[in-house]
C-alpha positions as CSV (number, residue, x, y, z in Angstrom):
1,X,66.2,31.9,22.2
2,X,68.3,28.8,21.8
3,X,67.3,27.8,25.4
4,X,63.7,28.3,24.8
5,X,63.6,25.9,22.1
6,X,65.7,23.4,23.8
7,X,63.4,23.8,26.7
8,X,60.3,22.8,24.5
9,X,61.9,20.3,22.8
10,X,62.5,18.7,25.8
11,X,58.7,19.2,27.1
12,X,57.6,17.5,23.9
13,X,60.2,14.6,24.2
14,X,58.9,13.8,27.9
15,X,55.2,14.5,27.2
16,X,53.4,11.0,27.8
17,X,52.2,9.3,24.6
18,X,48.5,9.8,23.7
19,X,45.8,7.6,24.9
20,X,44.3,5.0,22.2
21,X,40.7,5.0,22.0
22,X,39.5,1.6,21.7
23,X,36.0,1.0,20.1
24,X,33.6,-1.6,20.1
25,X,32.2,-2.9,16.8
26,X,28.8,-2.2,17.4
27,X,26.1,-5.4,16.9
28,X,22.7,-4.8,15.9
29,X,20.1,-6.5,17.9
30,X,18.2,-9.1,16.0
31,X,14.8,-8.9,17.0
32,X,13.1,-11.5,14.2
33,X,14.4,-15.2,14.7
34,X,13.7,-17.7,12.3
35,X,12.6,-20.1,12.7
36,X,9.3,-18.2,13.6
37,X,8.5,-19.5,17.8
38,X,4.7,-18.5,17.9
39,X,2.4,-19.7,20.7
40,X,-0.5,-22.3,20.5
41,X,-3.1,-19.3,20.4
42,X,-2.6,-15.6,19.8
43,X,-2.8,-13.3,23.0
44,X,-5.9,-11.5,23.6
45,X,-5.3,-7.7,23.3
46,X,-7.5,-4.9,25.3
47,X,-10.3,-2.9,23.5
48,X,-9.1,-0.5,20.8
49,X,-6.0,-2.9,20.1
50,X,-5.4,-4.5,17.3
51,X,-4.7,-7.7,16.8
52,X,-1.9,-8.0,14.1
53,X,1.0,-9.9,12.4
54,X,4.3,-9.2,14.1
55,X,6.7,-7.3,11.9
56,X,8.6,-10.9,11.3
57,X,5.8,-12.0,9.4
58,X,5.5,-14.9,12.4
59,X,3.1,-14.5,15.4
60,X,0.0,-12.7,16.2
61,X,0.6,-9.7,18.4
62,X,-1.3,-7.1,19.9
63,X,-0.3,-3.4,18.0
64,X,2.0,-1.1,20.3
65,X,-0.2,2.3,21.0
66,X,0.7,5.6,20.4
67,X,3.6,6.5,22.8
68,X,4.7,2.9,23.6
69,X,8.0,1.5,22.1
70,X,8.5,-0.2,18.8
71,X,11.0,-1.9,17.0
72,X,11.2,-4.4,13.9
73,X,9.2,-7.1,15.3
74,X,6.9,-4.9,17.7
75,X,5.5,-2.8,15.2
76,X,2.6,0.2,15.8
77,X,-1.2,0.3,15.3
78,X,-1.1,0.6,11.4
79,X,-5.0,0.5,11.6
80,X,-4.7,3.8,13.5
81,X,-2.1,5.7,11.7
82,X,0.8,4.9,13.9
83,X,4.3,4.8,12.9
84,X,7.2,4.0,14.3
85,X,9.7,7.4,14.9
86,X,13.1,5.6,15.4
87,X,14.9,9.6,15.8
88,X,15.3,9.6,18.6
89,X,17.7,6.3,19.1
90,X,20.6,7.8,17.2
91,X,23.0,6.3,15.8
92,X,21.3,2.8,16.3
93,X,17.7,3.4,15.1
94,X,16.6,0.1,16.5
95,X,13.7,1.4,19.3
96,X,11.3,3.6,18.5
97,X,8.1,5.5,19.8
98,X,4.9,4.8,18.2
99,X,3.4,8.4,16.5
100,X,0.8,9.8,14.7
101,X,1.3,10.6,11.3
102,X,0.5,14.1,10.8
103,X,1.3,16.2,7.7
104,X,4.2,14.2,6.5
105,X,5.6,14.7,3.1
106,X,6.0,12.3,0.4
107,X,9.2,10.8,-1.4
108,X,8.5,9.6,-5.2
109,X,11.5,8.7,-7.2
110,X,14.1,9.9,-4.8
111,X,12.5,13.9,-4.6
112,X,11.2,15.1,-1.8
113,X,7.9,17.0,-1.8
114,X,5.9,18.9,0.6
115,X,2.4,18.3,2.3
116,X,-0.2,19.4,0.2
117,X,2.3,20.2,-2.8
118,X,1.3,19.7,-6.5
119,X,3.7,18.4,-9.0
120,X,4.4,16.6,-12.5
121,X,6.5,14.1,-12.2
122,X,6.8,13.5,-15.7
123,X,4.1,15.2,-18.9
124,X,1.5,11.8,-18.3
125,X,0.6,12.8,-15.0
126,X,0.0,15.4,-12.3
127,X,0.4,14.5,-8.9
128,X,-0.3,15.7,-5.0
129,X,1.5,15.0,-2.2
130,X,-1.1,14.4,0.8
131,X,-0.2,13.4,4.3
132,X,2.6,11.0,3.4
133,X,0.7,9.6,-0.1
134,X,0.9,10.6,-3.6
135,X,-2.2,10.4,-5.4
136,X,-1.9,11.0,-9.4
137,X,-4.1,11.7,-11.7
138,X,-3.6,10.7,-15.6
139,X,-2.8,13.6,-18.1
140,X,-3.1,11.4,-21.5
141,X,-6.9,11.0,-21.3
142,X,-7.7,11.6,-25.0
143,X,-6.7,8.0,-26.1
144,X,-8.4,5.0,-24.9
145,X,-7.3,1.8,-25.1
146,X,-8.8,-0.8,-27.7
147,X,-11.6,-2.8,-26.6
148,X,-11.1,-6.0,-24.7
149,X,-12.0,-8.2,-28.4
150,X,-9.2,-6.3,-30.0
151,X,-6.8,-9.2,-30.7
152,X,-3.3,-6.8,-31.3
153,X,-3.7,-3.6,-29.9
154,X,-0.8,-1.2,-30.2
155,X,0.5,2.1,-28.5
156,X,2.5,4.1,-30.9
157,X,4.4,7.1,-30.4
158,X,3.2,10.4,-32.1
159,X,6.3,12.9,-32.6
160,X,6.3,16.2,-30.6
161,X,3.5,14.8,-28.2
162,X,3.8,13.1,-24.6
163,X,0.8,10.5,-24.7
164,X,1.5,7.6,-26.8
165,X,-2.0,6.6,-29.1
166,X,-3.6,3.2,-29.0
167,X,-4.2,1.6,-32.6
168,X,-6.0,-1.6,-33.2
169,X,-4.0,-3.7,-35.8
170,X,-6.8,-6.3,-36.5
171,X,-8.1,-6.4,-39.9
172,X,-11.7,-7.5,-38.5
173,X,-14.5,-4.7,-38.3
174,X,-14.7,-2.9,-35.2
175,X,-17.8,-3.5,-33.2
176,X,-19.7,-0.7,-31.7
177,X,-20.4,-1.8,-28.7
178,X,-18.4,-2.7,-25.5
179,X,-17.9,-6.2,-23.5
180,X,-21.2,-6.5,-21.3
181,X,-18.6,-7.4,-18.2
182,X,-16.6,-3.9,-18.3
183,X,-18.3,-0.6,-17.6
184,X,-19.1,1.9,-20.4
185,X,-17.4,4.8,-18.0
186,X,-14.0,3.2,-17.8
187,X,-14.4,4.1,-22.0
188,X,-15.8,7.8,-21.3
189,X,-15.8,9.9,-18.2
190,X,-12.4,8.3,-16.3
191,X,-11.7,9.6,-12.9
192,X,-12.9,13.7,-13.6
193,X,-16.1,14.9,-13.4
194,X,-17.7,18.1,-12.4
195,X,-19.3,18.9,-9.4
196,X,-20.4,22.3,-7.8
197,X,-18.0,24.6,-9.8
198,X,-15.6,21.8,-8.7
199,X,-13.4,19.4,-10.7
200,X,-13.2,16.0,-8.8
201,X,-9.7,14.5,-8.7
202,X,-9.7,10.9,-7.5
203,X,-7.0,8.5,-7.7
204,X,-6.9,5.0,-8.1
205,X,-6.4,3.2,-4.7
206,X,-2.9,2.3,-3.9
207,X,-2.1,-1.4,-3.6
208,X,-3.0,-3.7,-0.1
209,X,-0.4,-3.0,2.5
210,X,-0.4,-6.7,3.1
211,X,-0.4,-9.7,1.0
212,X,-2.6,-11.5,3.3
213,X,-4.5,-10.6,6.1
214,X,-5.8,-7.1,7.0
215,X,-4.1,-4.4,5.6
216,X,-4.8,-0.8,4.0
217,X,-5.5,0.4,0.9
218,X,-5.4,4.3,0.7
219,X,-6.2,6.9,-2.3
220,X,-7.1,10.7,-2.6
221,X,-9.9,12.6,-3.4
222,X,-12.0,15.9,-3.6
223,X,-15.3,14.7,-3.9
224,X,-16.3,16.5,-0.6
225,X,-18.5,19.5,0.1
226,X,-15.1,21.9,0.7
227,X,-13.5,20.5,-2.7
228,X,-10.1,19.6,-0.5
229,X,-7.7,16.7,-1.4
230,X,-7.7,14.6,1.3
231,X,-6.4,11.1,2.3
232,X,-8.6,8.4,1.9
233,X,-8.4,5.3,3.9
234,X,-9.7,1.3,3.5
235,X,-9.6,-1.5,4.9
236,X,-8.6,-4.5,2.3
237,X,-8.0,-8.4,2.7
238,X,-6.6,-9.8,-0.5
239,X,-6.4,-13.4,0.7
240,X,-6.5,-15.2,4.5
241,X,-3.3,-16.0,5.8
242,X,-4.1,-19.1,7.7
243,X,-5.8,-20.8,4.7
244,X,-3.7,-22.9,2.0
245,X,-5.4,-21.8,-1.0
246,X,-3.4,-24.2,-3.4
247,X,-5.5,-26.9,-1.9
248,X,-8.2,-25.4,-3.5
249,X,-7.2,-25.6,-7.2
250,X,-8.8,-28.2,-9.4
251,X,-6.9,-30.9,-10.7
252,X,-5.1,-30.0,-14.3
253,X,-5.4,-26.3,-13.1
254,X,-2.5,-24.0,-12.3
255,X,-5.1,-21.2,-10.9
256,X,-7.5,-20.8,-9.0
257,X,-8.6,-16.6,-9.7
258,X,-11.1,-16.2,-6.6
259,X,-11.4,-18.1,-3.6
260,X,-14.5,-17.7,-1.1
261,X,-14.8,-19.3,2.3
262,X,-17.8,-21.6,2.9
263,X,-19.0,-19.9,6.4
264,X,-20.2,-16.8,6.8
265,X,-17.5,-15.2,8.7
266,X,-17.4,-11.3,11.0
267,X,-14.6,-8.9,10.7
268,X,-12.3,-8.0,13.9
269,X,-10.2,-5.1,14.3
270,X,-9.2,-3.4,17.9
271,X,-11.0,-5.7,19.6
272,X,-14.7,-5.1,18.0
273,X,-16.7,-7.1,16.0
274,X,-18.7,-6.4,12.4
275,X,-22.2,-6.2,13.5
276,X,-23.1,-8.2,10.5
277,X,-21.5,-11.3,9.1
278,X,-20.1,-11.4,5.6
279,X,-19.0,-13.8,3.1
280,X,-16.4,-12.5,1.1
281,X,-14.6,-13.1,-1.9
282,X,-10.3,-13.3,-2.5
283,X,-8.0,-13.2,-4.5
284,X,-7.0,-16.6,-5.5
285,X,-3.3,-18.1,-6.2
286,X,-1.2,-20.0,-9.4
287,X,1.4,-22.4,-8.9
288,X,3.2,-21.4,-11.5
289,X,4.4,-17.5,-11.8
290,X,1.3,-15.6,-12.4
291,X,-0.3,-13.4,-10.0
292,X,-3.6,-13.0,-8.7
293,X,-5.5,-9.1,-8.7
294,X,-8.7,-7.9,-8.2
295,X,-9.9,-6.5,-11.4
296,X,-13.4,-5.6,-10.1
297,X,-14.3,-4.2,-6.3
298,X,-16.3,-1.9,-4.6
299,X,-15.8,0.2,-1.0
300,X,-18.4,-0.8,1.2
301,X,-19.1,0.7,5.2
302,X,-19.1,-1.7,7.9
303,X,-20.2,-1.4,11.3
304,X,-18.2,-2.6,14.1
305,X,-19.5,-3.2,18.0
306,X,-17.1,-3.0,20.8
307,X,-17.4,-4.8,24.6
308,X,-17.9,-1.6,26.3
309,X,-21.0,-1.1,24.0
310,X,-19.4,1.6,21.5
311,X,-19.1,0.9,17.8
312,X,-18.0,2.8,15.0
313,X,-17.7,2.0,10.8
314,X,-15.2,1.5,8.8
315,X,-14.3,1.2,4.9
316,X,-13.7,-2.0,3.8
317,X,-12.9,-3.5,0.3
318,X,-15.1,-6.2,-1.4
319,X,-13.6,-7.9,-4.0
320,X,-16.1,-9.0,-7.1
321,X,-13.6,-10.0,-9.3
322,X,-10.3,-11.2,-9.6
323,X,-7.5,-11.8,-12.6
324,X,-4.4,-13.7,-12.8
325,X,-1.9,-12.5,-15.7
326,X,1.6,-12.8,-15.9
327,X,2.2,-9.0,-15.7
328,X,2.3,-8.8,-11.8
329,X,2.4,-5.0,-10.2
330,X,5.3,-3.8,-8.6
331,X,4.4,-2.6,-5.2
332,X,6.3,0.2,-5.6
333,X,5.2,1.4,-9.2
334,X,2.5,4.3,-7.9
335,X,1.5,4.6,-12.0
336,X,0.7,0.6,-12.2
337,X,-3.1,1.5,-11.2
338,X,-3.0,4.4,-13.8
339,X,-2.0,2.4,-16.8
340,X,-4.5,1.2,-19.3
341,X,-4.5,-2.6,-19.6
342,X,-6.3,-3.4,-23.0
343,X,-7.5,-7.2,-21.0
344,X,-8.3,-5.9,-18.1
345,X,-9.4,-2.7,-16.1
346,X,-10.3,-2.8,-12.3
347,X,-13.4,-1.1,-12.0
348,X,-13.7,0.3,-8.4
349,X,-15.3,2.9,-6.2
């Protein structure tokens, strides 16, 4: 026995020392460069691409397709659904492959929820999970908000309820009728109606994707034949990207609420052309820091032709109106469109 541990202790004392591993810090490849390096004109892109801003916010680029490669600059076809599935480039998560978006769930407040799920996040509203968004619809429907020649409206809170209750602390007599400018419905009916033995859910339409340029505005709905929530898609412009819009306010002005372009002008997406040309109206800028929102708009179909003599239509938004308030929406606030603004509704279909 005395042997056999001498033996080993020997064997260990001889054994060669282990071999270090050695790595690399690893660098993460930079794929924006500021400043932006954008050519003289933007490429021309084949039929069915789109023609978008790079995910730098520099250059015009044509959209990578389903199955082609994306990273942080080249970014997928938005217009088309594409996103970009960075899984399979573990542990880096730099390039991706463009993919359809099918059946995701949605993520509000840090929970998880399933396709097609229902849920209350909180007693004011009940919500759906659908493909990826989360439409809402507002519980505290009882109380409407003072009308817009109420000088100091008030919410107050009722003990033992959820909804808070709108008061009107002006001593001057209540008129009985509503401003000509904002629609008697956004007083009575809200967003639920009846219709076939069906009650129609529809939320309010989620904020522009982009701040400029093309981008999409999505919401969802029942108001079909088979009374299913389904994912609503639009097309929205809030304001041209290659236009300096502060040019256009008038002197002594910090505002200017809508801007318009003086041609007629066609839209363009994939390649294909508005059959009709359109004049349409933005939203405007401040120098100083309010924020510009469309307050009034409408959905309205356009048809698009294509060079191989296809064409199809697509939902865009017309702005009619626009208002710029100090209280600017958080992109990320899914409940801003929900909330009842005593100055101001938006007023949209």
């Amino acid at each position: 026995a005395r042997w056999a541990i001498e033996a080993m202790s020997q064997d260990f004392t001889t054994m060669p020392p282990a071999a270090t591993v050695v790595t690399e810090p690893y660098t993460r490849t930079e794929y924006c460069k500021w400043p932006c390096e954008c050519p003289k004109s933007p490429p021309r892109c084949p039929t069915g691409v789109s023609l978008i801003t790079d995910g730098c916010e520099c250059c015009k680029t044509c959209a990578k397709q389903i199955g082609e490669n994306c990273t942080e600059a080249d970014i997928c076809d938005f217009h088309k659904g594409l996103y970009c599935d960075y899984s399979g480039d573990r542990p880096r998560y730099e390039i991706g492959v463009c993919a359809q978006i099918v059946g995701v769930g949605c993520v509000l407040n840090g929970i998880r929820y399933r396709n097609g799920e229902t849920f209350q996040p909180n007693c004011k509203y009940n919500c759906t999970c659908v493909n990826g968004a989360v439409g809402c619809v507002p519980l505290c429907t009882n109380s409407r908000p003072p009308l817009i020649w109420c000088l100091h409206p008030k919410q107050i809170k009722i003990v033992g309820k959820c909804c808070e209750q709108w008061i009107c602390e002006d001593s001057k007599k209540i008129r009985k009728t509503s401003p000509r400018h904002i629609s008697s419905a956004a007083y009575e009916g809200g967003n639920e109606s009846w219709h076939q033995n069906c009650i129609i859910h529809t939320s309010a339409w989620s904020l522009c994707s982009k701040t400029c340029g093309l981008g999409i505005s999505t919401r969802i709905s029942n108001d079909n034949d088979q009374c299913q929530l389904v994912k609503e898609s639009r097309l929205c412009n809030m304001r041209p990207c290659e236009v300096d819009i502060t040019k256009h306010i008038k002197p002594g002005k910090k505002c200017l609420a809508v801007y318009r372009a003086d041609e007629p002008m066609n839209y363009t997406i994939s390649g294909c052309v508005s059959k009709n040309t359109y004049r349409p109206k933005y939203c405007g800028i401040c120098t100083d820091d309010r924020c510009c929102s469309p307050y009034k708009s409408k959905t309205i179909d356009v048809r698009f032709e294509c060079p191989d003599g296809t064409g199809f239509s697509r939902k865009i938004m017309w702005i009619n109106a626009c208002f710029c308030n100090l209280s600017c929406k958080n992109a990320n606030d899914i409940f801003a469109d929900l909330a009842h603004y005593h100055d101001y509704s938006e007023i949209a279909n």
